[in-house]
Every structure is written in C-alpha cells, then in structure tokens.
C-alpha positions in Angstrom: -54.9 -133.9 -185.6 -57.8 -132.0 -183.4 -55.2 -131.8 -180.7 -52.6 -130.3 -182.9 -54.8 -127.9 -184.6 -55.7 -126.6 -180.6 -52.3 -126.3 -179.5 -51.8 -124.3 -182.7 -54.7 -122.5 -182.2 -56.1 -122.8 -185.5 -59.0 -124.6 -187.6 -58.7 -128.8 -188.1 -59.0 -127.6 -191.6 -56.0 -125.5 -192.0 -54.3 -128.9 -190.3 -55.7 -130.5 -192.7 -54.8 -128.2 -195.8 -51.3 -128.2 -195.0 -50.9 -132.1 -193.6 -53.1 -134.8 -195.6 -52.5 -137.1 -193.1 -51.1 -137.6 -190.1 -48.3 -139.5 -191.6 -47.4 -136.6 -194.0 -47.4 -134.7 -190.4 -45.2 -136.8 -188.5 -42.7 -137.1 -191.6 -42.8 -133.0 -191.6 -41.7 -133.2 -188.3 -39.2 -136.0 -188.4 -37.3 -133.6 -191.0 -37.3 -131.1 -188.5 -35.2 -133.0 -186.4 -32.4 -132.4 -188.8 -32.3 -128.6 -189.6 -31.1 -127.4 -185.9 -28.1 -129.3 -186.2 -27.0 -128.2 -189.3 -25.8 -124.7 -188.8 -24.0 -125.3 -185.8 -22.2 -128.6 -186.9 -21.5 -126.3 -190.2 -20.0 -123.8 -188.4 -17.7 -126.0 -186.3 -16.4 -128.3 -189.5 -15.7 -124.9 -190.9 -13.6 -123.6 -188.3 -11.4 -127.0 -188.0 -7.8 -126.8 -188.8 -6.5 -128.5 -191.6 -5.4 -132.1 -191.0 -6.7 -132.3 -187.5 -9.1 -135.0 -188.3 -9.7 -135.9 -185.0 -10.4 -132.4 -183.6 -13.1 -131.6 -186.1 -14.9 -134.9 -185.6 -14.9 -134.6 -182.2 -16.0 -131.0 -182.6 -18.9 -132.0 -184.8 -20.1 -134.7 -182.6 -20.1 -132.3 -179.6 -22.2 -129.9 -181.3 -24.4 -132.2 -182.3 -24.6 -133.5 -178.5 -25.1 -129.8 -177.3 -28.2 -129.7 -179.8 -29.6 -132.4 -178.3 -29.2 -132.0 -175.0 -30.3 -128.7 -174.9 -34.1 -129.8 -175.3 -34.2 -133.3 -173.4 -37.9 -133.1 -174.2 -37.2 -132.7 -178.3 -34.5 -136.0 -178.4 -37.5 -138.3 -176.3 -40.0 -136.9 -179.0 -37.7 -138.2 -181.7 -37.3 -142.0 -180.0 -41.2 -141.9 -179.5 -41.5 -140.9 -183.1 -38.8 -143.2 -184.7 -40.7 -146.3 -182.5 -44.5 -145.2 -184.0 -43.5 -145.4 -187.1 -41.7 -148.8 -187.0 -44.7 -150.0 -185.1 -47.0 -148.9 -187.9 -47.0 -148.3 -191.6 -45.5 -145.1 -191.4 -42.9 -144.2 -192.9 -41.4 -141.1 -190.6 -38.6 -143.2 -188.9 -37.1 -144.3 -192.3 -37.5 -140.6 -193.3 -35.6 -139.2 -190.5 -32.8 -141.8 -190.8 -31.9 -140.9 -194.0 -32.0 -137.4 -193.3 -29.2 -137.9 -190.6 -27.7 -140.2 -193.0 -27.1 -138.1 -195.6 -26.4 -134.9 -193.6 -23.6 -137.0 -191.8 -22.2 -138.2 -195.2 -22.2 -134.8 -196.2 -20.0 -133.4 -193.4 -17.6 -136.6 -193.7 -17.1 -136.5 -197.4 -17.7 -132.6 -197.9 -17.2 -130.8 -194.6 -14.1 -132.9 -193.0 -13.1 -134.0 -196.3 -12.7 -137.2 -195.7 -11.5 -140.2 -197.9 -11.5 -144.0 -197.9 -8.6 -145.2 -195.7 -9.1 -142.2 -193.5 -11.5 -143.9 -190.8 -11.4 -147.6 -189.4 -13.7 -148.8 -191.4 -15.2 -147.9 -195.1 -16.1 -144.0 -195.8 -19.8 -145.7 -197.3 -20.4 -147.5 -193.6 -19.2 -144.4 -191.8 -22.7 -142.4 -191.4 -24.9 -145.8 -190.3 -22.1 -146.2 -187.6 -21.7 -142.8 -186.4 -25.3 -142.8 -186.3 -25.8 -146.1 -184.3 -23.1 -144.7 -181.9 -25.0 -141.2 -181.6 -28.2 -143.0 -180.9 -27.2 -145.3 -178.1 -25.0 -142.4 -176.4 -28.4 -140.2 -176.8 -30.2 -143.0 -175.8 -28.3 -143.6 -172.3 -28.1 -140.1 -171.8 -32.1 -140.0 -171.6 -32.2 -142.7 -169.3 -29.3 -141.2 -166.9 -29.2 -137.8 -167.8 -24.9 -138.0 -167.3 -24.1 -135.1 -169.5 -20.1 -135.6 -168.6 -20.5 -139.1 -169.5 -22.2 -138.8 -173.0 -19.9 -135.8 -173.8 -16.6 -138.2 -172.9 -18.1 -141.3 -175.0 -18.9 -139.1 -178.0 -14.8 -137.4 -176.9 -13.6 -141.0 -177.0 -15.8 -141.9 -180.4 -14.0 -139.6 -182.2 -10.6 -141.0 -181.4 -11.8 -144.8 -182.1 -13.2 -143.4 -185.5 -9.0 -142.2 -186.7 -7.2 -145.3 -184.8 -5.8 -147.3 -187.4 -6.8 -151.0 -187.1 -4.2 -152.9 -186.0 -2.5 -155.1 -188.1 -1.9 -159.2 -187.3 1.3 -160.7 -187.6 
C-alpha cells in the first residue's frame, strides 16, 4: 500500500481512505480490467450485419484481442493478479471472472442476439467457454508473443463456436 500511495504520489492515508484493504484494492483493479473492452466490443457488435453470426463474433473476439494486446504489460498484470488471489484469501480473481462473465453473456444474449441452438453447445455454458478459450490464446500469446497466431485462433474460434455438431448415424 506504501508503494502505491508513492507511485501515486499521495499520503498512505488517502490509500487508505479510499481502499480498506489491499484486497478491496486489488478487487478495484480487477474490475478495471473489464471497462476498456467494453466500448470497443460495443461498438463492433453494433456495427455487425444482421444474421452474420459468425462475422460479429469473430469481430468481437478481435477487439477484445486488440485490447489486450495493446498493453502486454496490463494482460501479465491480470494473470499475476488472477494467481494472488487464488493463492490467498482474496477474492479478486473470482471478482474479475464474473465480470468477464457476465459482460460476455451480455454481448451473446443482448448484443449478437443470440439464442439456444445458435452455438455448439448451450447459450448458459457459452461465456465460461469463450472465456477459457480467450485465456489460453492470451495466455500463449504472452509466452510467444505470435500476434498473427492468436489473431487466427481467436479467427478460427469464432467459426468452431457456429459449426453445427455433427450428427451420428
């Protein structure tokens, strides 16, 4: 908290004032995550065609890669946050997954207008495994730093995501 309040360059006790802990800190911040992908992914949903289900995923999934990637330093921050508070008490991580949770589930449901049948699997699972996808992609594209690479498997996600299962005979 000392740290912070120097970076900031203000009193420990304004820190204090406005974060009762550093958990209540680290929770602010984890919602931060969220907000700078909102707009953008917003604005791109919006601008999606009618019935081109596929575009407008794929659109809102690069967006939210172009957020990301734009501040390598910001996505680390988040995986080193996320793995604090799993280690500890805290509960920041569980805080900042439900904020992507719901934001996603929002732009499924209200944005793309999505209903059940529409995806390969149920509308209700559909944020936890765009989410899971979005991580691991993220993830390998802080370890290799292959921008093509993440921007084709989040291309291809999109596509996967429509495909109708296929049926047995």
């Amino acid at each position: 908290m000392r740290n912070i309040a120097e970076e900031a360059n203000v009193s420990l006790g304004v820190v204090h004032y406005c974060f009762n802990s550093k958990e209540a800190l680290l929770k602010a911040v984890a919602e931060s995550f969220v907000t700078p992908i909102i707009g953008p992914v917003s604005e791109a949903i919006s601008a999606a065609e009618p019935g081109e289900l596929v575009d407008a995923l794929e659109t809102a999934l690069q967006v939210f890669a172009d957020v990301m990637m734009a501040d390598r330093g910001r996505q680390l921050l988040g995986y080193e946050l996320v793995a604090w508070s799993i280690r500890g008490e805290g509960d920041a991580a569980k805080s900042l997954h439900r904020a992507y949770l719901e934001v996603i589930d929002k732009y499924l449901k209200e944005g793309i207008g999505l209903k059940d049948g529409d995806l390969r699997f149920s509308l209700d699972d559909a944020p936890r495994m765009i989410l899971a996808w979005l991580d691991g992609v993220m993830l390998g594209w802080l370890v290799d730093g292959d921008d093509e690479r993440c921007r084709r498997m989040l291309r291809d996600f999109a596509s996967i995501l429509v495909t109708p299962t296929p049926t047995t005979a």
